[in-house]
C-alpha positions in Angstrom: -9.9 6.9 -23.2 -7.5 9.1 -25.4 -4.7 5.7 -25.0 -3.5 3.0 -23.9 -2.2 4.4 -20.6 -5.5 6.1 -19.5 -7.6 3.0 -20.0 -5.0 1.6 -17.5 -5.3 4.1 -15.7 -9.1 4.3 -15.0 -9.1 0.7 -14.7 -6.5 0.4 -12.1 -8.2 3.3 -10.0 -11.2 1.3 -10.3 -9.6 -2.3 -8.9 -10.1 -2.1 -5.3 -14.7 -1.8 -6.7 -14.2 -5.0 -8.2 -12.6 -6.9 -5.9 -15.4 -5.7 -3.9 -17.9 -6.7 -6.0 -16.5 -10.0 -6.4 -16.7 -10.7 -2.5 -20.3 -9.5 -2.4 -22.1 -10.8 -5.5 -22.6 -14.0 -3.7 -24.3 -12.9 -1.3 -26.2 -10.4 -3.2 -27.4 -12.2 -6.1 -30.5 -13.6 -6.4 -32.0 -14.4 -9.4 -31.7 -17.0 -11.9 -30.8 -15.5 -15.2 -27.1 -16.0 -15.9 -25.1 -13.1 -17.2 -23.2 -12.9 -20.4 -19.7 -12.1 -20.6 -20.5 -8.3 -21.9 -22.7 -7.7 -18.8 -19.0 -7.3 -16.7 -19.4 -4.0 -18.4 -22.7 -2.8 -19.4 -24.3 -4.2 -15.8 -21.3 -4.1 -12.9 -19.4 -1.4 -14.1 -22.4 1.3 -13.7 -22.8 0.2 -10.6 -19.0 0.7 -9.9 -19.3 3.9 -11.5 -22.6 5.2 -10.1 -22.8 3.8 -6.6 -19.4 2.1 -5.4 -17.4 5.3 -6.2 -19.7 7.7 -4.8 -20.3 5.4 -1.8 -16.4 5.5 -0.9 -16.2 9.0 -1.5 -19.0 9.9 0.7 -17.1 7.5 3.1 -14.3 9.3 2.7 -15.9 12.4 3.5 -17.1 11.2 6.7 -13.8 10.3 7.7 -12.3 13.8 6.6 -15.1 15.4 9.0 -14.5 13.0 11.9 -10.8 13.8 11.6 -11.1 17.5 11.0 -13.5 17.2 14.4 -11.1 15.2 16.6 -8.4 17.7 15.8 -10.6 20.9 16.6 -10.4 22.3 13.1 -13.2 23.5 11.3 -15.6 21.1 9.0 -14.9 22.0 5.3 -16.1 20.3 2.3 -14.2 19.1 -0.7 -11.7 17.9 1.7 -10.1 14.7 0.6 -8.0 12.0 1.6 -4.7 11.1 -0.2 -5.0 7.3 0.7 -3.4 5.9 -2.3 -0.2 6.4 -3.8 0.8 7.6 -7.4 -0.3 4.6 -9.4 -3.4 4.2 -7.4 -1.5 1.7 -5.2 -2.0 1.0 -1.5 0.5 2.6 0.7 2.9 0.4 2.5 5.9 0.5 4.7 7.8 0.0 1.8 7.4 -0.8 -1.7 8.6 -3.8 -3.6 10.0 -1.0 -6.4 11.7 0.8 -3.4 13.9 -1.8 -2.2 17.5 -2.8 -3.5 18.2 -5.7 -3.8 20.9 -8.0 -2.5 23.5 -10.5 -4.1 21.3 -13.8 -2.9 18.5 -12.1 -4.0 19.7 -11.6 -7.3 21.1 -15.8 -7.3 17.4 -16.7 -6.0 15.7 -15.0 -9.1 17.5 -16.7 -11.9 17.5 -20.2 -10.2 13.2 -19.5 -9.5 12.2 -17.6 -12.2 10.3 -19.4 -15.2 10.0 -18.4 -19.0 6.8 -16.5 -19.7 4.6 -17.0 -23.1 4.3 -13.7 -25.5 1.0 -14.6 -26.1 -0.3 -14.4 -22.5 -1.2 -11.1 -20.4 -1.7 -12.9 -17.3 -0.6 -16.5 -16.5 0.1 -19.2 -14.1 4.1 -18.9 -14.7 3.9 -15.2 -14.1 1.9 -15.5 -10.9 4.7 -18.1 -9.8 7.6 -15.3 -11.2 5.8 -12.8 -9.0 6.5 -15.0 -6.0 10.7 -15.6 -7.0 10.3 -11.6 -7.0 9.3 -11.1 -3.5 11.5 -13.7 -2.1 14.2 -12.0 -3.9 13.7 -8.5 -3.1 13.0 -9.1 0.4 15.4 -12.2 1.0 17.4 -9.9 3.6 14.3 -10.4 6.0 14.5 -13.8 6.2 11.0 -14.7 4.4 12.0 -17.9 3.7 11.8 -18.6 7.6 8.5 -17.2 8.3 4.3 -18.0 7.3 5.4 -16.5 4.2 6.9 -19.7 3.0 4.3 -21.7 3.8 1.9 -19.5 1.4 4.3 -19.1 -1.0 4.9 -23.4 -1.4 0.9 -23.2 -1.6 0.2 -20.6 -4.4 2.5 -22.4 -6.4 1.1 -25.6 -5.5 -2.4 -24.0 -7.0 -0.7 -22.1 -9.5 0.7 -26.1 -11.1 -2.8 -27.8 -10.5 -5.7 -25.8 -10.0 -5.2 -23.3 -13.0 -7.8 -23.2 -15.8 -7.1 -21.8 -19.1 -3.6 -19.9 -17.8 -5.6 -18.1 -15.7 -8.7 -19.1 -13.8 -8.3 -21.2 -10.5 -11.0 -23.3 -9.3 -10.7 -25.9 -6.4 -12.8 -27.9 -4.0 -13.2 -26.8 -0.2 -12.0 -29.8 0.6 -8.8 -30.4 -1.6 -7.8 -26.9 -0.3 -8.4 -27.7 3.7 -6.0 -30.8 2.3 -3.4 -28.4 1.1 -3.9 -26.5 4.0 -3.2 -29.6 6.0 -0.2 -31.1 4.4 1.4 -27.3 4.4 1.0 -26.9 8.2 -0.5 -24.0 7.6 -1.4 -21.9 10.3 -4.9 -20.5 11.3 -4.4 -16.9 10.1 -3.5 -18.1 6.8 -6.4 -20.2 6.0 -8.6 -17.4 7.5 -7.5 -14.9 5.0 -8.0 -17.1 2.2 -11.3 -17.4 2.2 -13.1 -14.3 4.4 -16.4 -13.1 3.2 -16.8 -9.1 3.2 -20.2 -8.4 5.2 -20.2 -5.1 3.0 -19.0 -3.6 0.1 -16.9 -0.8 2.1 -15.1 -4.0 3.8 -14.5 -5.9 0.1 -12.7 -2.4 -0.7 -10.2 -3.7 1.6 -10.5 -7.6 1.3 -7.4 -9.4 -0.2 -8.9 -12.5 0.4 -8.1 -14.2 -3.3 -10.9 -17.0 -2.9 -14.8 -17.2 -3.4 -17.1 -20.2 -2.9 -19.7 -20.8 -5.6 -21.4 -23.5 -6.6 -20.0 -25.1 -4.2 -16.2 -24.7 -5.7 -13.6 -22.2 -4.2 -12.3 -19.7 -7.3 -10.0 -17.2 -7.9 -7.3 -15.6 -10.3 -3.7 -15.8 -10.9 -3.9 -12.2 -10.5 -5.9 -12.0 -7.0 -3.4 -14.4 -6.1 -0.5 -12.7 -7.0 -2.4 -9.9 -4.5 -2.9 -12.1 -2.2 0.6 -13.2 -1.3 2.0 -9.5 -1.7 0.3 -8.8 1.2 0.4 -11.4 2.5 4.3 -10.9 2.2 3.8 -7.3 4.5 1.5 -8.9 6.7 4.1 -11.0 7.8 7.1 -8.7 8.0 5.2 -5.3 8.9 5.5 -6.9 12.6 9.1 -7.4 13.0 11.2 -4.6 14.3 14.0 -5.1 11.8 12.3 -4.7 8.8 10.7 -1.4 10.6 14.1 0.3 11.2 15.6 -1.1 7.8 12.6 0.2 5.9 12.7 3.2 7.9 16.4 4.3 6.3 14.5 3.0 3.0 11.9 5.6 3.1 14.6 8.4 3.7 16.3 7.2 0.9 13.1 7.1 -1.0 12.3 10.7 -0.1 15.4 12.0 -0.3 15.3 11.3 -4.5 12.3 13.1 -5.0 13.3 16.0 -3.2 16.3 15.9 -5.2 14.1 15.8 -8.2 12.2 18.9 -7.5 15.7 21.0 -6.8 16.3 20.3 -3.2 20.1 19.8 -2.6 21.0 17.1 0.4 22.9 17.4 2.5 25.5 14.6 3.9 24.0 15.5 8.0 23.4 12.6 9.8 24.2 13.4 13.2 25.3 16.3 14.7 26.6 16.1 18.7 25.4 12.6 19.0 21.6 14.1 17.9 20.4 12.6 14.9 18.9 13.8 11.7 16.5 12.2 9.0 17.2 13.9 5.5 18.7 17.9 4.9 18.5 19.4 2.6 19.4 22.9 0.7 17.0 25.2 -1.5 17.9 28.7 -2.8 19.9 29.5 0.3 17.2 27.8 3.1 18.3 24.7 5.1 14.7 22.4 4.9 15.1 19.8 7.9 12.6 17.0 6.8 11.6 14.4 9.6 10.3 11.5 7.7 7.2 9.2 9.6 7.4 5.5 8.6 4.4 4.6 10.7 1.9 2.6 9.2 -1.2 0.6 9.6 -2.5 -2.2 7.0 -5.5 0.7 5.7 -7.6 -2.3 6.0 -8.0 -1.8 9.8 -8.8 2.1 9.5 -10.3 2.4 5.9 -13.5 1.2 6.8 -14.0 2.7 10.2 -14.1 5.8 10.3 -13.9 6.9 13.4 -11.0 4.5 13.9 -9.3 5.9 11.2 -10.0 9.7 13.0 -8.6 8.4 16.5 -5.7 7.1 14.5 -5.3 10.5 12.6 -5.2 12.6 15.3 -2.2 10.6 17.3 -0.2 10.6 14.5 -1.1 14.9 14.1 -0.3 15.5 17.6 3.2 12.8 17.4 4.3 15.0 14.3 3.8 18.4 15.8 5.7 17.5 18.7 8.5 16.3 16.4 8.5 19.8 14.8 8.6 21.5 17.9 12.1 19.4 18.9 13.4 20.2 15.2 12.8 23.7 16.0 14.9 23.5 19.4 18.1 22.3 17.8 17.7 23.8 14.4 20.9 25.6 16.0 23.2 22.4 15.4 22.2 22.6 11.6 22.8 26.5 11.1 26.2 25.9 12.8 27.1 22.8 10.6 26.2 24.5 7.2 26.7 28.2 7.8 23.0 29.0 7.5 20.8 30.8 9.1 17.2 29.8 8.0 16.0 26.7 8.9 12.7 25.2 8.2 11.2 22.2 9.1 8.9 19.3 7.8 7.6 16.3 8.1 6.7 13.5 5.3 4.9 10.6 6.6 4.4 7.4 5.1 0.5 7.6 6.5 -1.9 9.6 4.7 -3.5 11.7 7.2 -5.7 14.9 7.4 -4.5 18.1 8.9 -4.0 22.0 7.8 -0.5 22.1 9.2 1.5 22.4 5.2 4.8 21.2 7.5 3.1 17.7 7.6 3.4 16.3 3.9 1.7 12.9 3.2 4.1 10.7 1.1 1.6 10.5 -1.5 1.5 14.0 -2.3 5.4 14.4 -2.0 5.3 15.9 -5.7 3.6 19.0 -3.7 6.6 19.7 -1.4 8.3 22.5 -3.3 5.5 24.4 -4.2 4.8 24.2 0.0 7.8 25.1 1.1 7.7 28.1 -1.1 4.0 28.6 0.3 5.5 28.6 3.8 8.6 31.4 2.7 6.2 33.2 1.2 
């Protein structure tokens, strides 16, 4: 821990272990003497260190090897998965941090937004900011006619009475089923309040912001601020608008880092009615990049492994077949800019496991240059 920033860092790559823990220690405990503040660290954070990591890294290897098998390539070790993105943070469709804001957004904000204490790192009026943020960034979907709204009214509800100390939230089963009630809350939502993980590879993937002990439901301003930015995607990850308007996002979104690492794009579009994702221009080579917003909430894959092979190898064979149309009309683009060599790739939103080096997950998108000059090379 040379600073600030690497404490954060080894904490934040460690998150996902302790919301884990946190869904199973009810279960798991036992005994009867109670633990001291201290023991977060000296007791649950070697067994984060020394069994929940190397548990979801042997898991991760087994879903390398089924994926490697499913595709026919060979079984190699040290292979590994790039399921999160830079910051350690779940992939999605598309990021809060990615999205541009619009006018109403911008009017929704300032009317919602509260005045946060300098004395607090974490608080109730921050959890309740975090909310006026998604609604604003994402007011062009529509949130505030969807299930969203209705766990949006109720997290602030908590946030206002249930919060203890700025920060903890404790309420009975019953006054929540109340809440629950008055809010017309449907039965997906109360479900993923409160879902027990049956393992600790499931609580990985849990974003369920409640626990029952002693006979009390509790949680976190911050596993609630989670909580509802998911529960944000979960609701809009269905609709087919927000998949094509956060497909141009993504383009957008990879078209800046290319540009950061030297590529030049190029204003294409469409050429003869046949239409193009992002080109771009590198020391005299066109590089025609296809990129993949598919997606799938990792909680439905990350814990199967097989699933997540199955999964892995559709997507493979999907992007090697979109390849082999860029390479049938790479014509169009040495026409339109004069250029004879064309290459072709494909980022994809998905982290998946393949040898093709034309099929770039996004969260390795800082390795792109140094494989396209792999691939001229």
């Amino acid at each position: 821990m040379h600073n600030l920033a690497s404490l954060i860092d080894y904490l934040q790559l460690r998150r996902r272990h302790f919301v884990a823990l946190l869904h199973v220690l009810p279960k798991a405990c036992r005994g009867t003497v109670c633990m001291g503040p201290l023991d977060a660290l000296t007791v649950m954070l070697p067994i984060v260190e020394f069994m929940g990591i190397p548990m979801m890294s042997a898991h991760g290897g087994l879903m390398a090897r089924l994926a490697r098998e499913s595709l026919g390539l060979p079984v190699k070790g040290g292979v590994e998965i790039p399921m999160l993105d830079p910051g350690f943070l779940e992939p999605e469709r598309s990021r809060i941090d990615e999205i541009r804001w619009q006018e109403e957004g911008y009017k929704h904000f300032y009317a919602m937004r509260g005045t946060l204490r300098s004395d607090r790192l974490f608080s109730a009026a921050e959890l309740r900011n975090d909310i006026a943020t998604i609604e604003a960034a994402y007011a062009e979907f529509d949130l505030a006619g969807s299930d969203f709204a209705i766990a949006a009214a109720l997290v602030r509800r908590l946030s206002r009475q249930c919060v203890v100390h700025d920060f903890w939230v404790e309420i009975a089963p019953g006054m929540l089923e109340a809440m629950l009630d008055a809010a017309k809350a449907p039965s997906v939502l109360r479900a993923a309040l409160l879902r027990p993980a049956s393992s600790y590879m499931e609580g990985l993937s849990s974003y369920a912001p409640f626990v029952q002990l002693d006979g009390m439901l509790r949680s976190t301003v911050t596993l609630l601020s989670r909580f509802i930015y998911n529960w944000r995607a979960r609701t809009l990850d269905s609709r087919k608008r927000y998949q094509i308007r956060t497909g141009f996002i993504f383009e957008t979104v990879v078209k800046d880092r290319l540009t950061e690492q030297g590529f030049a794009v190029q204003e294409v579009k469409r050429i003869n009615r046949r239409e193009f994702d992002v080109v771009t221009v590198l020391e005299g080579v066109v590089w025609n990049v296809q990129c993949k917003n598919n997606f799938v909430d990792l909680a439905t894959v990350d814990s199967d492994a097989r699933r997540f092979a199955r999964y892995n190898r559709a997507l493979i064979k999907a992007y090697e077949k979109a390849l082999d149309k860029e390479r049938r009309r790479e014509h169009l683009l040495q026409a339109r800019l004069s250029i004879a060599h064309v290459q072709h790739m494909v980022v994809t939103r998905f982290p998946v496991v393949c040898d093709n080096p034309r099929i770039v997950p996004f969260s390795r998108i800082d390795e792109f240059v140094s494989r396209a000059r792999a691939l001229l090379a």
